[in-house]
C-alpha positions in Angstrom: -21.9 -60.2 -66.6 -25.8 -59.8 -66.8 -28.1 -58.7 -63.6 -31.6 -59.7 -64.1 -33.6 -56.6 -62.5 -36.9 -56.0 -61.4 -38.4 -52.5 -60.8 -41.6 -51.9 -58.3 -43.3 -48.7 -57.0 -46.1 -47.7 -55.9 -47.3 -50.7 -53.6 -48.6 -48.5 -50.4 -49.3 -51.5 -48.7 -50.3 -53.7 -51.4 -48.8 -57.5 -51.6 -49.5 -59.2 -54.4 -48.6 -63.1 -55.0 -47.6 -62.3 -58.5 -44.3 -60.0 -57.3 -42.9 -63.8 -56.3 -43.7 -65.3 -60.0 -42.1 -62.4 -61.6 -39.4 -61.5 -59.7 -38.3 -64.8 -59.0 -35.4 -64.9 -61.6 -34.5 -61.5 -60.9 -30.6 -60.8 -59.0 -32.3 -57.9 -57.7 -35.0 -55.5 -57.0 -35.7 -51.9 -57.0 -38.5 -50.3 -55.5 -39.6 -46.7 -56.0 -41.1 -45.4 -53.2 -44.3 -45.3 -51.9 -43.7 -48.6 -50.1 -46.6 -48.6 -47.2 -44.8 -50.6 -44.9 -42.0 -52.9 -44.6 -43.8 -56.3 -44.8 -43.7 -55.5 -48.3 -40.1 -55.0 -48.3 -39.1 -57.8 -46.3 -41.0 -60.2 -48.7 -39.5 -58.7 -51.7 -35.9 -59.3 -49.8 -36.8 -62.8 -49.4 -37.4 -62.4 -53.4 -34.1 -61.1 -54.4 -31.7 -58.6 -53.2 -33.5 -55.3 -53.0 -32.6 -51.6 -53.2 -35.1 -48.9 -52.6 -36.1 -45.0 -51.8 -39.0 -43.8 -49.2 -41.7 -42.2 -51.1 -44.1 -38.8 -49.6 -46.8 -41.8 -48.2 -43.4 -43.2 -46.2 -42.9 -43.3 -42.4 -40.1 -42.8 -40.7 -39.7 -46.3 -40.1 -39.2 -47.1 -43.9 -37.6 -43.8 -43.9 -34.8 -44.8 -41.5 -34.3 -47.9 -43.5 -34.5 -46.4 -47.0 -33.2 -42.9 -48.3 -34.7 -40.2 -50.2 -32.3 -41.0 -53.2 -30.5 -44.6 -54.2 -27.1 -44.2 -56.6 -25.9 -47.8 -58.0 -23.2 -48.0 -60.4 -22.8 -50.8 -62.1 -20.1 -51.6 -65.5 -21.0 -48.3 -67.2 -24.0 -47.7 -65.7 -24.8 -44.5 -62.9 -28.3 -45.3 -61.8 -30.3 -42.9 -59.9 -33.3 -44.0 -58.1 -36.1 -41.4 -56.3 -39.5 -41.1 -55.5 -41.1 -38.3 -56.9 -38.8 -37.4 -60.2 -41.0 -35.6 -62.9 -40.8 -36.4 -66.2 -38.6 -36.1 -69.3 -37.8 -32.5 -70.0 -39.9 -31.8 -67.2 -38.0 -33.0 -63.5 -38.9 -31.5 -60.5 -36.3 -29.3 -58.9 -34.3 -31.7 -56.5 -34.4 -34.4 -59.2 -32.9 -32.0 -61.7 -30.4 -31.7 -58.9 -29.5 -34.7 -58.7 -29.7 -35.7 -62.1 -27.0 -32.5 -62.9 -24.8 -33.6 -59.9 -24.6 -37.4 -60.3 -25.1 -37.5 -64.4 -26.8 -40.7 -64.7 -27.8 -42.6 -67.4 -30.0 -44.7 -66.4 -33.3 -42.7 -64.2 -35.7 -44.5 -62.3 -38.8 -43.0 -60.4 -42.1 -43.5 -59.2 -44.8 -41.4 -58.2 -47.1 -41.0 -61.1 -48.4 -44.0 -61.3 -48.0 -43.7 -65.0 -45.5 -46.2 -66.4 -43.3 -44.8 -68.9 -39.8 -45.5 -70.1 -37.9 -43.2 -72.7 -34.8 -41.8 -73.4 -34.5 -37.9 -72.8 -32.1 -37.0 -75.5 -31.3 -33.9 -73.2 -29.4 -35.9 -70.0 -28.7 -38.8 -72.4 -30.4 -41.0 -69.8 -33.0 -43.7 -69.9 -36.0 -42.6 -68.2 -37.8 -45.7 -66.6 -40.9 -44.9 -64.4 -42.3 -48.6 -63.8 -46.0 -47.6 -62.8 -47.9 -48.5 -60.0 -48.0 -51.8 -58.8 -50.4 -51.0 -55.5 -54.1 -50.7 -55.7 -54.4 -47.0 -54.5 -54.5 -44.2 -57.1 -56.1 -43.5 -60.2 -54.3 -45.9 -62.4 -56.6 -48.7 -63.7 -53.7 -51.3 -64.7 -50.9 -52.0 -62.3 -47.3 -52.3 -63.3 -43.8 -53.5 -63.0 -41.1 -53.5 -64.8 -38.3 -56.1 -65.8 -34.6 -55.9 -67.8 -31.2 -57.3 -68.2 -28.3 -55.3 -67.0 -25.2 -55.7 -69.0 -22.3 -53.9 -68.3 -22.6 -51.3 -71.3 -26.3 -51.7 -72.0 -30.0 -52.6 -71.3 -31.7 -55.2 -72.7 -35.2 -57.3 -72.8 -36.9 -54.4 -71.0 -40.5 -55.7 -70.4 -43.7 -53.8 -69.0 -45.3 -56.3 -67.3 -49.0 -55.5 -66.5 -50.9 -56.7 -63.5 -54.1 -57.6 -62.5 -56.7 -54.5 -62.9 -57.5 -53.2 -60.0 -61.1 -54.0 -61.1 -60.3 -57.8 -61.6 -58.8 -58.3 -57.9 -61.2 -59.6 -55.4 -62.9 -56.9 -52.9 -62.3 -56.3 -49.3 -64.6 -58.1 -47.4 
């Protein structure tokens, strides 16, 4: 069995029309945190299924509806998805935690705004931080993520890049 998923962080706030055209043949989506408020939440549910954490720029609205860390198991797959995670070889304390506690090999974060994915030979884990998909920060390109879940592996990861932040109209 395959699950189509897409991975978001980063909106704080931010819809944008093109979430629909890619996520659209996704089984589910995962946000990362910094969601801004729960309009965008509730369209991405009307998307696809979605899972999510609450990011430091939460409230405790989305707070209450989301939690600091999301586990998912799926064939042989622990997932583990947070917020603020760190990077490879370099996690920050509570992620370490949970990485050593819940030994997963997939990791997904947000944060950064810097979208990375590689495999830290260290946890034997797939680090996947999908960017920023908002328009606040210092990022210049916004980012999601896409990838087939199979039960043993990942497959036809794809960064998908946005419009620049440059390129979207301006507040009026």
């Amino acid at each position: 069995m395959i699950k189509k998923i897409g991975v978001i962080s980063d909106t704080h706030s931010y819809w944008d029309s093109s979430f629909e055209k890619y996520f659209s043949i996704c089984d589910e989506i995962w946000h990362a945190g910094d969601i801004g408020n729960l309009e965008i939440t509730d369209r991405l549910k009307n998307i696809a299924p979605l899972k999510g954490v609450y990011g430091n720029i939460d409230n405790n609205e989305i707070r209450q509806e989301f939690p600091l860390n999301q586990f998912i198991e799926y064939g042989k797959h622990k997932i583990l998805i947070t917020h603020i995670g760190g990077k490879p070889y370099n996690y920050f304390k509570n992620s370490k935690k949970e990485i050593e506690k819940f030994k997963p090999n997939i990791f997904i974060c947000g944060h950064s705004h810097i979208c990375k994915v590689i495999f830290d030979r260290k946890y034997e884990m797939l680090y996947i931080n999908p960017g920023a998909a908002g328009i606040v920060g210092f990022h210049k390109v916004r980012t999601i993520i896409r990838f087939d879940l199979h039960l043993e592996s990942i497959k036809n990861l794809q960064v998908i890049e946005l419009k620049k932040r440059s390129d979207l109209p301006k507040a009026v």
